[in-house]
MARVEX-898949 format. One record per residue: z, x, y of N, C-alpha, C in turn. Coordinates in steps of 0.001 Angstrom, whole numbers, plus 500000, padded with zeros to 6 digits. Layout:
// MARVEX-898949
+--------+--------+--------+--------+--------+--------+--------+--------+--------+
:    n_w :    n_u :    n_v :   ca_w :   ca_u :   ca_v :    c_w :    c_u :    c_v :
+--------+--------+--------+--------+--------+--------+--------+--------+--------+
:      Z :      X :      Y :      Z :      X :      Y :      Z :      X :      Y :
...
+--------+--------+--------+--------+--------+--------+--------+--------+--------+
This chain:
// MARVEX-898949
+--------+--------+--------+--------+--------+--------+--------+--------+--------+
:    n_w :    n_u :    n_v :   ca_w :   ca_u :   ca_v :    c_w :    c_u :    c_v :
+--------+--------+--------+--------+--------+--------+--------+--------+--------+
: 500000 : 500857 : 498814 : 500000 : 500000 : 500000 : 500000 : 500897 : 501242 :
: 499068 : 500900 : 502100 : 499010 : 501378 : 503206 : 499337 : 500692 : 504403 :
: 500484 : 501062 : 505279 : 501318 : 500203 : 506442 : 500062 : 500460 : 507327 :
: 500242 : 498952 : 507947 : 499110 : 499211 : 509342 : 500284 : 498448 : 510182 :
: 499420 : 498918 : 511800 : 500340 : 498564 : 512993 : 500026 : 496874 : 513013 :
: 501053 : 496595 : 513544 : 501299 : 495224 : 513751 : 501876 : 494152 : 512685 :
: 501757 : 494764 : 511537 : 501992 : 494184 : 510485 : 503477 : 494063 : 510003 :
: 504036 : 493213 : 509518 : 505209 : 492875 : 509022 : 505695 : 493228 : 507873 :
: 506798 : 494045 : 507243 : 506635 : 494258 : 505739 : 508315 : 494068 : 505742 :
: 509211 : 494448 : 503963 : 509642 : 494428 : 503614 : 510481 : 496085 : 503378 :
: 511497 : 496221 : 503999 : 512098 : 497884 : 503249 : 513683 : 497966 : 502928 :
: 513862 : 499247 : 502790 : 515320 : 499484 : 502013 : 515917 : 500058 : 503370 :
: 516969 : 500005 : 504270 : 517602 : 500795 : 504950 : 518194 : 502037 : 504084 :
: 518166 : 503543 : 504294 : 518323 : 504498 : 503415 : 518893 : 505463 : 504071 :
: 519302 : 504750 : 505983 : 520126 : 506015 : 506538 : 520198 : 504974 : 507664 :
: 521731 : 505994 : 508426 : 521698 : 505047 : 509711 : 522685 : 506162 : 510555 :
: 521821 : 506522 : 511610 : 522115 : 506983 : 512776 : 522855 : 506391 : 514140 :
: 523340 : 507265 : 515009 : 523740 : 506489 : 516211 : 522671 : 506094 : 516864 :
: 521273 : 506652 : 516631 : 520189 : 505898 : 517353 : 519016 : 505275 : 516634 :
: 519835 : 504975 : 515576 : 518151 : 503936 : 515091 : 518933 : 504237 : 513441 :
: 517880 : 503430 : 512675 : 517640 : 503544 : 511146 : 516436 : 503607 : 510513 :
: 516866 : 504375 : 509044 : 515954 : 504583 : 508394 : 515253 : 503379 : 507607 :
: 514163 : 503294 : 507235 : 513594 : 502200 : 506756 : 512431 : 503117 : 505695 :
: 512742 : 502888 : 504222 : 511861 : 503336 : 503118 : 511300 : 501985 : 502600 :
: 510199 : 502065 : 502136 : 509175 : 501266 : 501655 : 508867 : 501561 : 500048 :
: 508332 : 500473 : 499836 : 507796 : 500491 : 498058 : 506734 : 501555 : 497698 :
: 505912 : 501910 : 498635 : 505113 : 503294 : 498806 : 505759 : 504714 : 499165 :
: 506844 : 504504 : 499348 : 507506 : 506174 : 499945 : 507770 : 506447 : 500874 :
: 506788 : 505617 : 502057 : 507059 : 506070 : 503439 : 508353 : 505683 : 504077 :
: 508519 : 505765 : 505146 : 509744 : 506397 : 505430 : 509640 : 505563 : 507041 :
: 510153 : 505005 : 507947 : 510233 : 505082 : 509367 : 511440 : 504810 : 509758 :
: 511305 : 504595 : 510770 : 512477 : 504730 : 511868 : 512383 : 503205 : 513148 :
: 513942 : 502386 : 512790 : 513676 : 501444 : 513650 : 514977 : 502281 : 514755 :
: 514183 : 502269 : 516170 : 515338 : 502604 : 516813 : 516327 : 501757 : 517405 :
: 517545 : 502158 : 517933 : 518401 : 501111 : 518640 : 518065 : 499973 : 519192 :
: 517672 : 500238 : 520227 : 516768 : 499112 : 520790 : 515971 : 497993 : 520015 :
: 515446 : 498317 : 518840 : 514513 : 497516 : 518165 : 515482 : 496552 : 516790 :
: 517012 : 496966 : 516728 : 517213 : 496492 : 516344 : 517773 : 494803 : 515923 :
: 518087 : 494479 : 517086 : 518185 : 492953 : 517074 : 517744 : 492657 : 518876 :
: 517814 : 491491 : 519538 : 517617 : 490863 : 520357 : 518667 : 490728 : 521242 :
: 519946 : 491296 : 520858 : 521328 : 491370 : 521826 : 521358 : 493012 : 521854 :
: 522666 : 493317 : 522885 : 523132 : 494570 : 523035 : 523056 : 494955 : 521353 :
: 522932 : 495986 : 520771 : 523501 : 496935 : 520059 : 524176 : 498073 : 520394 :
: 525920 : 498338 : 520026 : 526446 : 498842 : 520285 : 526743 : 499863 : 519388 :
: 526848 : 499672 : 518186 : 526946 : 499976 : 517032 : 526009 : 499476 : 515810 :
: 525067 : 500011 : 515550 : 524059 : 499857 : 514592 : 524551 : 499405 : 513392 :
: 525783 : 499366 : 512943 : 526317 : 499745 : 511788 : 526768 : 497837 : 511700 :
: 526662 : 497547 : 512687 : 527399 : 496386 : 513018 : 526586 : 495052 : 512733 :
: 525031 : 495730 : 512494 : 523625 : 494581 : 512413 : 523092 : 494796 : 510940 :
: 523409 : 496415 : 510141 : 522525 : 496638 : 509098 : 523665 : 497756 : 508481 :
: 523296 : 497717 : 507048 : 523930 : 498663 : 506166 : 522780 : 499465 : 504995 :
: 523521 : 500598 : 504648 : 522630 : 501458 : 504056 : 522446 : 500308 : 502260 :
: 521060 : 500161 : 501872 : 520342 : 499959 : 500767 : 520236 : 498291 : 501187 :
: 520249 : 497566 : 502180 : 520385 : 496525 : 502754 : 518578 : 496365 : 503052 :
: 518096 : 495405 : 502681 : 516575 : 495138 : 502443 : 516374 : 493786 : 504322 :
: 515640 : 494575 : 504710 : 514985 : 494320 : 505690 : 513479 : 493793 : 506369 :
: 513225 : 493198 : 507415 : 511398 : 493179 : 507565 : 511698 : 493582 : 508577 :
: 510754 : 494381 : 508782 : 510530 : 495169 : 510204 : 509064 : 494801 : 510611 :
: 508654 : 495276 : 511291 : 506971 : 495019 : 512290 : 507085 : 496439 : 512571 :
: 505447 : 496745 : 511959 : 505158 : 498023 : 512475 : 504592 : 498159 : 513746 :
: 505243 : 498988 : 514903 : 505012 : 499444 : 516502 : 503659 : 500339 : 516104 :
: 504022 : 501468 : 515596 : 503248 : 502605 : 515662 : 502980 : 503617 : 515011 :
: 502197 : 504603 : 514490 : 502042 : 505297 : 513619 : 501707 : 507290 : 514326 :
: 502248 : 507899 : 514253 : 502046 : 508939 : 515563 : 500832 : 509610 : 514624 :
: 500166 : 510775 : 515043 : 499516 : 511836 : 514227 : 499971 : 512486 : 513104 :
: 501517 : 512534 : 513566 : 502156 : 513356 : 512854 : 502598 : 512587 : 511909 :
: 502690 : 511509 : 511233 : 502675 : 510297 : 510506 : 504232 : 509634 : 510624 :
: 504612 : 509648 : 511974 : 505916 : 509294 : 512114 : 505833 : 507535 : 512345 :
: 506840 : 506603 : 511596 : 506365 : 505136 : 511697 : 507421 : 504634 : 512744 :
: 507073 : 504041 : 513564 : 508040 : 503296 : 514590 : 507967 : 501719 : 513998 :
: 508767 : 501533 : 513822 : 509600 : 500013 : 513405 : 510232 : 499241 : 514496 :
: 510372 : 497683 : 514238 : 511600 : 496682 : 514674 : 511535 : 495974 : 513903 :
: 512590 : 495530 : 514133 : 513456 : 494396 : 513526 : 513501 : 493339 : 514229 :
: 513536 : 493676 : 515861 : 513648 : 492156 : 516498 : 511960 : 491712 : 516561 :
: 511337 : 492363 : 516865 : 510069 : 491719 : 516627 : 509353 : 490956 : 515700 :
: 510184 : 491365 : 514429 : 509329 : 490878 : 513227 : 510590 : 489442 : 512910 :
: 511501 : 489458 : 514051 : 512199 : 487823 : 513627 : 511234 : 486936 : 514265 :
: 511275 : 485619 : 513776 : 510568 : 484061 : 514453 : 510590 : 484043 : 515952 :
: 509279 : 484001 : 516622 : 509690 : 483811 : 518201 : 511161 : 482760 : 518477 :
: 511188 : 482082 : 517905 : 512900 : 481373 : 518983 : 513788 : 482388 : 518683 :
: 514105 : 482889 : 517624 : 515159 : 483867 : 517347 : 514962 : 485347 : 518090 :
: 513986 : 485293 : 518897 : 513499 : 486947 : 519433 : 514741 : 486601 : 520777 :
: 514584 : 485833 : 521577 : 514796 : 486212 : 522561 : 516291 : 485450 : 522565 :
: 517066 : 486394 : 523519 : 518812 : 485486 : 523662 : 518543 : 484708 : 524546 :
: 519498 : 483368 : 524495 : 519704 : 482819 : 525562 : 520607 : 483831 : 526811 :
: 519775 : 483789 : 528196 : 520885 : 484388 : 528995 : 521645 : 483631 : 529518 :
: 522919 : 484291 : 530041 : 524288 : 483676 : 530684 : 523302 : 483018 : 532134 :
: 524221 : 481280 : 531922 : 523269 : 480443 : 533222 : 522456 : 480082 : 533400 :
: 521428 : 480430 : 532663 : 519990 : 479950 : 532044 : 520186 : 478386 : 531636 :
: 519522 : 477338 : 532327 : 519060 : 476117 : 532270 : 518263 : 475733 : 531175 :
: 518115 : 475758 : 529568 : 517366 : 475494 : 528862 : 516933 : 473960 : 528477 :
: 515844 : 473707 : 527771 : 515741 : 472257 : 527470 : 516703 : 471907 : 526466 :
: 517614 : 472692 : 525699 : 518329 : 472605 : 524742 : 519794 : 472562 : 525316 :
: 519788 : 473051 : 526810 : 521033 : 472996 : 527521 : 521387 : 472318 : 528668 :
: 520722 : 471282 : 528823 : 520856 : 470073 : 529418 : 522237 : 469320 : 529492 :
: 523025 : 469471 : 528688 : 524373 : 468799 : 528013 : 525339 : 469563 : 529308 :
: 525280 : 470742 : 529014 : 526134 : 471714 : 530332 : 526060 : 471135 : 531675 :
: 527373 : 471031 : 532057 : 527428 : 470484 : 533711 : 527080 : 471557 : 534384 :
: 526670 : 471187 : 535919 : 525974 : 472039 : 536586 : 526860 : 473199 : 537100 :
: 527233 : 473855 : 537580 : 527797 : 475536 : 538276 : 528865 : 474694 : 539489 :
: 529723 : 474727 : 539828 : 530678 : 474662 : 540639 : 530637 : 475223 : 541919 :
: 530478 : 475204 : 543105 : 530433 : 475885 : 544194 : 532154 : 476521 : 544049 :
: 531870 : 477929 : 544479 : 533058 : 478632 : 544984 : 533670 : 478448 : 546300 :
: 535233 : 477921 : 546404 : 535661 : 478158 : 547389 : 535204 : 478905 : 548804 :
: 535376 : 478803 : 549545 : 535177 : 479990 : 551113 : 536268 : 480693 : 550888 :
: 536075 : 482065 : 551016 : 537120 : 482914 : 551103 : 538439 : 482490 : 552038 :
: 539457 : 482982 : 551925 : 540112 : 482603 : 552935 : 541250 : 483819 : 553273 :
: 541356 : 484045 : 555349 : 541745 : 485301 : 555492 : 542948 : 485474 : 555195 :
: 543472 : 486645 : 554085 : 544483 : 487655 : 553580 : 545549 : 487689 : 555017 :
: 546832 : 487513 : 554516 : 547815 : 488632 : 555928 : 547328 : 489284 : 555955 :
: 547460 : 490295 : 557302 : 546892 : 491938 : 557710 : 545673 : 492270 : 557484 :
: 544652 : 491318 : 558013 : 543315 : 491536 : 558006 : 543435 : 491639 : 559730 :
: 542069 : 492146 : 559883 : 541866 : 492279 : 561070 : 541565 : 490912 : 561745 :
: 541616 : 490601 : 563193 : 541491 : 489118 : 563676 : 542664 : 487975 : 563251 :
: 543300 : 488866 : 562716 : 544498 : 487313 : 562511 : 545747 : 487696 : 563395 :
: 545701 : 487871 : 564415 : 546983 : 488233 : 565032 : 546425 : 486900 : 566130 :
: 547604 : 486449 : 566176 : 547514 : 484734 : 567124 : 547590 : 485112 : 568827 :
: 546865 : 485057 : 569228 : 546582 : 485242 : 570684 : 546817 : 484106 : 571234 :
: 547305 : 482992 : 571069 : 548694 : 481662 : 571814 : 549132 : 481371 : 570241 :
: 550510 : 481449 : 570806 : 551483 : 480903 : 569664 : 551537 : 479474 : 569806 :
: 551974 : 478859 : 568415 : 551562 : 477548 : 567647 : 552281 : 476867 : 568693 :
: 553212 : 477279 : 569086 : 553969 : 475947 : 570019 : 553548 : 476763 : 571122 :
: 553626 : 475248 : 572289 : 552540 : 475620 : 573556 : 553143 : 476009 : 574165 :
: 554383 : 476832 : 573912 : 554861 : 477798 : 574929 : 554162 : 479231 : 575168 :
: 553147 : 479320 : 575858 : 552013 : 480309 : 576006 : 552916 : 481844 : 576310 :
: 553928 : 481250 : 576849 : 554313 : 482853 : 577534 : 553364 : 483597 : 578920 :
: 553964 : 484688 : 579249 : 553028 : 484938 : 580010 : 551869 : 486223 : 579663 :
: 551307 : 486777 : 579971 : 550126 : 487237 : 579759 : 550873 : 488888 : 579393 :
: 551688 : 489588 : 579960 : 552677 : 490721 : 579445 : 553138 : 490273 : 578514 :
: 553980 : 488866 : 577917 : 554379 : 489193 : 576709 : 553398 : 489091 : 575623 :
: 552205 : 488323 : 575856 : 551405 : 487915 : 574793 : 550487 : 489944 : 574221 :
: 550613 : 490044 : 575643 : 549867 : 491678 : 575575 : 551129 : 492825 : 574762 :
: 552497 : 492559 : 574969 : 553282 : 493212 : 574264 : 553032 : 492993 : 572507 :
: 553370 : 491399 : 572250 : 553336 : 491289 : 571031 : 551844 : 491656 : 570159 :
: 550749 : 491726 : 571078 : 549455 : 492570 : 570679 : 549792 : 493802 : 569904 :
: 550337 : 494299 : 571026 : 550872 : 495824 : 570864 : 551396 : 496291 : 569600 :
: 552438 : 495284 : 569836 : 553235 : 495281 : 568639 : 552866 : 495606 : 567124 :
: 551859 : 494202 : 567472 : 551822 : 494506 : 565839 : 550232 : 495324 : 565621 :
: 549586 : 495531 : 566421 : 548879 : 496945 : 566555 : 548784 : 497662 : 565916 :
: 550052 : 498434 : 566551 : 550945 : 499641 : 565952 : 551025 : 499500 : 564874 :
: 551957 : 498221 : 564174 : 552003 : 498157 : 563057 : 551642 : 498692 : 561781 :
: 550004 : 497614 : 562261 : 549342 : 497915 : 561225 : 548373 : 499112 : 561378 :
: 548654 : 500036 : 562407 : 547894 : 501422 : 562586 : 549170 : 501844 : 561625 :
: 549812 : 502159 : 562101 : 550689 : 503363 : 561042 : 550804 : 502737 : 559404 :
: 550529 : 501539 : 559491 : 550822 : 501292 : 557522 : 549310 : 502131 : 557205 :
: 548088 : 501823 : 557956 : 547223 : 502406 : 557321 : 547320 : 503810 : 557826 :
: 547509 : 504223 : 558487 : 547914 : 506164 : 558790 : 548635 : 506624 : 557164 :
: 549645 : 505678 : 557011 : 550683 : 506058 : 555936 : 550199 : 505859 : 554529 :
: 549077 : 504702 : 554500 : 548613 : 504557 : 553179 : 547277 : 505437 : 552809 :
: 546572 : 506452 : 553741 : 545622 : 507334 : 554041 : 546570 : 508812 : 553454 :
: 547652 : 509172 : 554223 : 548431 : 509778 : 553470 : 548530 : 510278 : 552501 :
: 549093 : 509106 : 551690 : 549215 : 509328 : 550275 : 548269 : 509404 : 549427 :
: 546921 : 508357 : 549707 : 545544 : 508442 : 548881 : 544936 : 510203 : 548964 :
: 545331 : 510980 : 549907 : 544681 : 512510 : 549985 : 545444 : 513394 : 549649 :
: 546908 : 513043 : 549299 : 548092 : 513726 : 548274 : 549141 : 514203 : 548994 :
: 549540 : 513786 : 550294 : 550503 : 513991 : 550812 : 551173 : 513044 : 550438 :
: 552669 : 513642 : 550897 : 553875 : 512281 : 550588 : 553917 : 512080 : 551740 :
: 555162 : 511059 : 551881 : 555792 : 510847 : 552809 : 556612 : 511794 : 553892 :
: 556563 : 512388 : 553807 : 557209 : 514108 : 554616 : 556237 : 514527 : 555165 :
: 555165 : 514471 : 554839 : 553637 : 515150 : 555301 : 553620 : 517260 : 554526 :
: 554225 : 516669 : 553301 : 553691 : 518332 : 552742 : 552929 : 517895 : 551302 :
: 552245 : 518480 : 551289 : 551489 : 518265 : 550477 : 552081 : 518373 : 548992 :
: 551053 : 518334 : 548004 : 551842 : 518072 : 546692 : 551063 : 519014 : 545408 :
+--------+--------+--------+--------+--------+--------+--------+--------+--------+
């Protein structure tokens, strides 16, 4: 029996690598399905889809000069079984699934920038020095927490000597 490209056959798995497997035939020959060609999802572990003397169909890719055979496995499954469903994908078979949820609006964190209240909640406004003090205030604040948390991320402590 002589393998031609495109064609579908029957083999023995007879080795298995971190990047592909061996595939022997009823004639002798010998190829190689690589990682990639082995199923239609991630493969992470080869070991995890096929085992050694485990009888397989592969589809022949290619045949080099050098008579090296390139194989798959996902190719030579039934078109519906080739391809995964992807995550969110709307199928005619997935119609049943309710639609996606809108996400919340973020909403602003304490100690972000822009949240310091420029008139306080009760309409006692104050006057324009204190509203400019309590600016100040917390300013500062939050300049030195981030001075202090810069600090430590570059390996100083708290003392300012290094470590």
């Amino acid at each position: 029996m002589q393998l031609e490209v495109g064609e579908i056959y029957e083999g023995k798995v007879t080795g298995i690598t971190k990047f592909g497997a061996f595939v022997s035939f009823e004639n002798g020959q010998t190829g190689m399905v690589h990682i990639s060609e082995i199923a239609p999802t991630f493969v992470n572990e080869i070991k995890d889809f096929v085992t050694e003397g485990q009888t397989v169909k592969v589809k022949v890719l290619g045949i080099s000069e050098e008579g090296k055979i390139s194989l798959s496995m996902k190719k030579a499954l039934p078109e519906e079984q080739r391809r995964p469903e992807r995550r969110g994908e709307n199928t005619r078979r997935d119609r049943s699934r309710s639609p996606r949820q809108p996400r919340p609006a973020p909403q602003p964190g304490p100690a972000r920038p822009g949240d310091f209240e420029w008139q306080s909640r009760k309409n006692d406004s104050g006057s324009f020095e204190d509203m400019m003090s309590r600016f100040k205030q917390a300013s500062d604040e939050k300049i030195s927490d981030l001075k202090r948390g810069n600090e430590t991320r570059r390996g100083y402590s708290r003392r300012g000597q290094q470590k």
